[in-house]
PAMAR-642630 format. One record per atom (N, C-alpha, C): z, y, x negated; residue in one letter. Coordinates in steps of 0.02 Angstrom, whole numbers, plus 32768, in hexadecimal, padded with zeros to 4 digits. Example, Ala and Ser with C-alpha at 12.3 -4.5 7.8 and 13.67 -1.06 7.14 Angstrom:
REM residues 2
81867EE47D6CA 81867F1F7D99A 81867F5B7D6CA 81627F907D7ES 81657FCB7D54S 818A80027D7BS 
REM end
This chain:
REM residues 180
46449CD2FCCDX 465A9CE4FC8CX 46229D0AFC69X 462F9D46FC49X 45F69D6EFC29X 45F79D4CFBE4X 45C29D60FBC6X 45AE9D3CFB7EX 45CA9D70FB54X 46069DA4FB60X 46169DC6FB34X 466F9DA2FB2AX 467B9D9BFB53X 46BE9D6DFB6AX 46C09D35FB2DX 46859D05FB22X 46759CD3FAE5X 467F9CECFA96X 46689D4BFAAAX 467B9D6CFA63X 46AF9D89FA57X 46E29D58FA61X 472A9D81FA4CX 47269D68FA03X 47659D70F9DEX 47659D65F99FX 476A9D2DF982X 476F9CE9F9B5X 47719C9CF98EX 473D9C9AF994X 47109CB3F9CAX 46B09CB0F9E3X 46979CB4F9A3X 469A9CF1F98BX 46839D18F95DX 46809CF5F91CX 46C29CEEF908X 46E19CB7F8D7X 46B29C71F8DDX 46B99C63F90DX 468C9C27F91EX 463F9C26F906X 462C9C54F911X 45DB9C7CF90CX 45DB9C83F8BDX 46019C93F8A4X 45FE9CAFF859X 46099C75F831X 46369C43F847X 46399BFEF829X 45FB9BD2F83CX 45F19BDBF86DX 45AE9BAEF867X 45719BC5F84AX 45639C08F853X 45279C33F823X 45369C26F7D8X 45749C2BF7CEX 457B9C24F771X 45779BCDF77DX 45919BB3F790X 45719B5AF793X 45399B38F788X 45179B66F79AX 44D69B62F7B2X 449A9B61F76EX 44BB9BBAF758X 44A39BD8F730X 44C59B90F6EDX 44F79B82F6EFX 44FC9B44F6B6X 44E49B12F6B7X 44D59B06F6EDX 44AB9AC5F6FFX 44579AC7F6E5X 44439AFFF6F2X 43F49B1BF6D8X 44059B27F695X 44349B3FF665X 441C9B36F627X 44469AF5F619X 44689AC6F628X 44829A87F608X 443F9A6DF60CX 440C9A61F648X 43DD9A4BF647X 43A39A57F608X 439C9A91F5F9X 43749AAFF5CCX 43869A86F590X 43C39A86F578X 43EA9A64F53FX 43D19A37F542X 43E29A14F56AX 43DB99CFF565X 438299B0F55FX 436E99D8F56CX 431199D0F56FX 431399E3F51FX 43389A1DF51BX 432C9A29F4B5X 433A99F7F49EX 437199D8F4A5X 439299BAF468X 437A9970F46FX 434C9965F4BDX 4324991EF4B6X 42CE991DF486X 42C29967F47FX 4299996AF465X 42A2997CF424X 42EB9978F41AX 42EE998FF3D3X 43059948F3B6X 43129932F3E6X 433398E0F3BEX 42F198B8F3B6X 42B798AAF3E8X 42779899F3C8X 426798B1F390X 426798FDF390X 42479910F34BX 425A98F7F306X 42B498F4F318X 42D898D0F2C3X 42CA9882F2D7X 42C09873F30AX 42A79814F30CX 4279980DF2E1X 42409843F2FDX 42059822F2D4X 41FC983EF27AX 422C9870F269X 4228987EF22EX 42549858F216X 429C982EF231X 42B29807F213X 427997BCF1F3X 425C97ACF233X 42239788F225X 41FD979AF1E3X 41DF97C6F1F2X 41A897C9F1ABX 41D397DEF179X 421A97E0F16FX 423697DFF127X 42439795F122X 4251977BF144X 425B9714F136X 4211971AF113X 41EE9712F140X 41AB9716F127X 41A3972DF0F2X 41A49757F0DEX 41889773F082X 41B39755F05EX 41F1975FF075X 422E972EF041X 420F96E2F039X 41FB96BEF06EX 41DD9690F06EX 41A29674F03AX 417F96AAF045X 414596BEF00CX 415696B8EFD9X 418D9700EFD0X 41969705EF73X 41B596BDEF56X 41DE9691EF89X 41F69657EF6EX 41BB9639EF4FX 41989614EF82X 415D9608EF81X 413E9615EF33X 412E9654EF43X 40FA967BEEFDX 411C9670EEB7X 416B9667EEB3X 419A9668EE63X 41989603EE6AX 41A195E5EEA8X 419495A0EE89X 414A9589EE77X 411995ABEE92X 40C995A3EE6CX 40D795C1EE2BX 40F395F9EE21X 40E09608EDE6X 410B95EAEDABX 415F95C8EDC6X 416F95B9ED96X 41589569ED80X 41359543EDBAX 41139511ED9CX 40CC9518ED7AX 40AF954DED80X 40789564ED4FX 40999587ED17X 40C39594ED10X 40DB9591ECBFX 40E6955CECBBX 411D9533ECC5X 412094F0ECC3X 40F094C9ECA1X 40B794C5ECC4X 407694AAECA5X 405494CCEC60X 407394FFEC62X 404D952AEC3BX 4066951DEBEBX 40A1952EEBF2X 40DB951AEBE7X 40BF94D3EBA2X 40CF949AEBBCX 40AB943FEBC2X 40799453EBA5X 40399481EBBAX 3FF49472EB97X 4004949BEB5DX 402194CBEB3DX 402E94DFEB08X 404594BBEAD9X 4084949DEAE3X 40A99488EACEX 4071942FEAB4X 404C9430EAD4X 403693EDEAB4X 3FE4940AEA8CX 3FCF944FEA97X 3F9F946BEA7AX 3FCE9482EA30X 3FFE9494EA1BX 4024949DE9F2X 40299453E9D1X 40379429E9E2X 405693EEE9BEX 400693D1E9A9X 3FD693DEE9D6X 3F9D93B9E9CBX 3F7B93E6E98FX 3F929426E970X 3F6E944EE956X 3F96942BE906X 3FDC943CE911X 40029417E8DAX 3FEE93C4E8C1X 3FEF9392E8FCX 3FCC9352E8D8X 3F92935EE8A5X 3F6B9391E8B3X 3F2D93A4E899X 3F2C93ABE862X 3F6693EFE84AX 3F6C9403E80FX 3F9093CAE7EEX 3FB2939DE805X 3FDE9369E7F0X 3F9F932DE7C2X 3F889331E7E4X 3F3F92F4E7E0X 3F1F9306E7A3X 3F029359E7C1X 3EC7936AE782X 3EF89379E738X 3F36939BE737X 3F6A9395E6F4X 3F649365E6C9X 3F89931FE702X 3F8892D6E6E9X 3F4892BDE6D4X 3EFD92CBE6EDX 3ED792AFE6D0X 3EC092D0E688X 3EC29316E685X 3EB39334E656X 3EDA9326E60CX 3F31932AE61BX 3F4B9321E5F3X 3F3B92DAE5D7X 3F1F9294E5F3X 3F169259E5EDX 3ED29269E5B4X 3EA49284E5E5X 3E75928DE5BEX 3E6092BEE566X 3E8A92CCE578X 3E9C930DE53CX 3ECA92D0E500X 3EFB92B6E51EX 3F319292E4E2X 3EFD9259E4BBX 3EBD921EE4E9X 3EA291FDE4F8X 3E679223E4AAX 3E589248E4C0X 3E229277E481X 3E50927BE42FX 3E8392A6E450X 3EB992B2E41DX 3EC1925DE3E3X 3ED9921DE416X 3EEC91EDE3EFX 3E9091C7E3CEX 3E7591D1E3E5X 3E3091C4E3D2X 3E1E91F2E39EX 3E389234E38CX 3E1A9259E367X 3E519237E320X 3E899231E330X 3EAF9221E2F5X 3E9B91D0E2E4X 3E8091A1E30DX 3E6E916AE2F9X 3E39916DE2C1X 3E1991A1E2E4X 3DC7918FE2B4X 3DE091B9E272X 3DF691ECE273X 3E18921DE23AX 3E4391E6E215X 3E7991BBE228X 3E9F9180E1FBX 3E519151E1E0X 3E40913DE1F6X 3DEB9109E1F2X 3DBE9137E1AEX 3DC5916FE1ABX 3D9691A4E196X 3DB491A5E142X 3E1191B7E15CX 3E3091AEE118X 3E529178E0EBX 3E409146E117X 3E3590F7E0FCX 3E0B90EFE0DBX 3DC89108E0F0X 3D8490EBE0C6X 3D819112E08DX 3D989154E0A3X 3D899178E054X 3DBF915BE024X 3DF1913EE039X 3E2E9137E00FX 3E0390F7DFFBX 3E0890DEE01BX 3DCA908EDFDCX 3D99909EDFC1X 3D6690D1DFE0X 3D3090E1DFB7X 3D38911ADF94X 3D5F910CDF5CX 3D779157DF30X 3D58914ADEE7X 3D299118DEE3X 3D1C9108DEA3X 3CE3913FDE81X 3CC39146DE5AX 3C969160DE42X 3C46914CDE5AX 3C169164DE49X 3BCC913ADE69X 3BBA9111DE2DX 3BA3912FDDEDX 3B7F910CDDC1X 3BB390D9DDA9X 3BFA90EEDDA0X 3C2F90A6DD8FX 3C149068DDB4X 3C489036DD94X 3C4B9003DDABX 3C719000DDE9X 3C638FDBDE08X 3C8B8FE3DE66X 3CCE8FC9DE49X 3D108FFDDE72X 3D438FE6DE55X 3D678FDBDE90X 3D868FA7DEA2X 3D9E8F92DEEDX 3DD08FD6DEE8X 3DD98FEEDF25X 3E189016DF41X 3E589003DF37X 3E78903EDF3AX 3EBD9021DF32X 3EE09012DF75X 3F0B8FF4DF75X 3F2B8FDADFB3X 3F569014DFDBX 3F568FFBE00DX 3F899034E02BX 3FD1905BE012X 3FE4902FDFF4X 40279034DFC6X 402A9052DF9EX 3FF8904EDF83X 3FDE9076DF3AX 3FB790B6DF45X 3F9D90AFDF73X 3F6E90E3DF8AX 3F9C911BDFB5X 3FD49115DFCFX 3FFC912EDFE8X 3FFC911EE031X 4038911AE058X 403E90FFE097X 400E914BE0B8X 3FF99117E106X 3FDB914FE12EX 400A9189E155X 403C916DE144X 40759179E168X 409391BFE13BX 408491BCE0F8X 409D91F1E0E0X 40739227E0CFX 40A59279E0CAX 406E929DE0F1X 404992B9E0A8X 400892D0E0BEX 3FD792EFE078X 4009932FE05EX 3FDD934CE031X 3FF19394E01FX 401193D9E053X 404093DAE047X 40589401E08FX 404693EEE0DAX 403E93CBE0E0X 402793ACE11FX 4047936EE13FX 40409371E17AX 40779349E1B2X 405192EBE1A4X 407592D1E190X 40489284E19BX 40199276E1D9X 3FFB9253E1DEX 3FCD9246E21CX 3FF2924AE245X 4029920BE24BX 40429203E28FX 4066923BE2AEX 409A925DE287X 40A79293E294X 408392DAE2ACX 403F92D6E28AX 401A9307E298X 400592DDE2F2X 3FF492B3E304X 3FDD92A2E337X 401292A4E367X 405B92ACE374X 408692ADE393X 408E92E8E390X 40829330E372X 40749363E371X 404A9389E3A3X 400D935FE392X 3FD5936AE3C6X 3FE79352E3FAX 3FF6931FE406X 400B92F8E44EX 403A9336E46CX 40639346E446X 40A29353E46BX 408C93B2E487X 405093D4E452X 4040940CE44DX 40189410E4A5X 3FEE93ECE48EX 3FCC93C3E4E6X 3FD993C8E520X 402D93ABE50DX 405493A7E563X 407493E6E56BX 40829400E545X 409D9444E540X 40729477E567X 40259471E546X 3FE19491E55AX 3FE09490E5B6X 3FED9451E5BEX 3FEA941CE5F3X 4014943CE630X 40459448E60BX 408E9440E643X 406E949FE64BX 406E94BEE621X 4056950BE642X 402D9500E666X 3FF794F5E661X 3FB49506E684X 3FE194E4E6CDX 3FF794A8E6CCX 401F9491E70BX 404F94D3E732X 407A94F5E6F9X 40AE951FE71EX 406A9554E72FX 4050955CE719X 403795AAE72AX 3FF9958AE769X 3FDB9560E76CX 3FB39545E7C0X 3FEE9535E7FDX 4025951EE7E5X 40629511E82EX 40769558E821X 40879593E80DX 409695CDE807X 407195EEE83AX 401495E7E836X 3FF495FBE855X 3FE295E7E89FX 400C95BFE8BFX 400C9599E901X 402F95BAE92DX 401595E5E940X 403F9618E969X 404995FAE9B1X 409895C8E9B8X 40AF95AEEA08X 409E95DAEA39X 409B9619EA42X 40889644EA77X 4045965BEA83X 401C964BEA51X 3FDA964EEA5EX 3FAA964AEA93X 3F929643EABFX 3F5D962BEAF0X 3F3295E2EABCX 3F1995C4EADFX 3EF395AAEAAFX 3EAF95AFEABAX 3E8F95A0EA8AX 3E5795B7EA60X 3E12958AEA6EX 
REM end
């Protein structure tokens, strides 16, 4: 049998199906080498995005428990700044009303004595007149507020004094501040 006899046209056919076979077989292969090296490549970038995702979780729960804290130490640097002003108000206003009722004591004491000692010098000593007669303390002088009234005046002028200087230091407590 000659080897041309093999090249009739199923030969041939035969020859051309297995060369193009062939030829698919050498690039399926190629493919398949790409697309194993291309599937590592998205493996490991799938990887390092877990990873950073991982991280940024990570990095927003540190940071939202450092506000958190931050948060807490303000919030009691605020309240601790307010007791303060609360304290020094209350003592001042104490101390201030405390002067105030001492100043009207000795001032009632002051216009007691003169009210008994209203006599003349070279006269004869003439006892004072009584409170009754002399006029209650209670009622007020010449255009003027009676003691007690005048001292509930002051008292009340005080807390007034008091309660500003209070609004205008909690005014100045700035919650967002850093502290100091």
């Amino acid at each position: 049998m000659s080897p041309l006899r093999l090249l009739n046209i199923q030969g041939i056919a035969g020859l051309a199906v297995s060369l193009a076979l062939g030829v698919l077989l050498a690039i399926q292969k190629g493919e398949t080498r790409h697309w194993r090296k291309e599937s590592g490549r998205f493996e490991q970038l799938y990887v390092q995005e877990q990873a950073a995702l991982a991280g940024t979780i990570a990095n927003y729960r540190a940071a939202a428990e450092q506000a958190r804290q931050s948060d807490a130490a303000n919030v009691e640097r605020v309240a601790a700044e307010q007791r303060q002003i609360n304290e020094r108000t209350t003592d001042d206003l104490q101390a201030r009303l405390a002067a105030a009722r001492s100043l009207a004591q000795r001032l009632r004491g002051q216009a007691a004595s003169a009210a008994a000692d209203s006599g003349g010098g070279a006269a004869a000593p003439v006892p004072g007149l009584s409170a009754a007669a002399g006029g209650s303390h209670e009622t007020p002088g010449q255009d003027r507020l009676s003691h007690s009234d005048a001292l509930t005046a002051t008292e009340q002028s005080i807390q007034l004094d008091e309660l500003i200087k209070w609004v205008k230091a909690q005014a100045e407590v700035d919650p967002d501040d850093e502290p100091k």
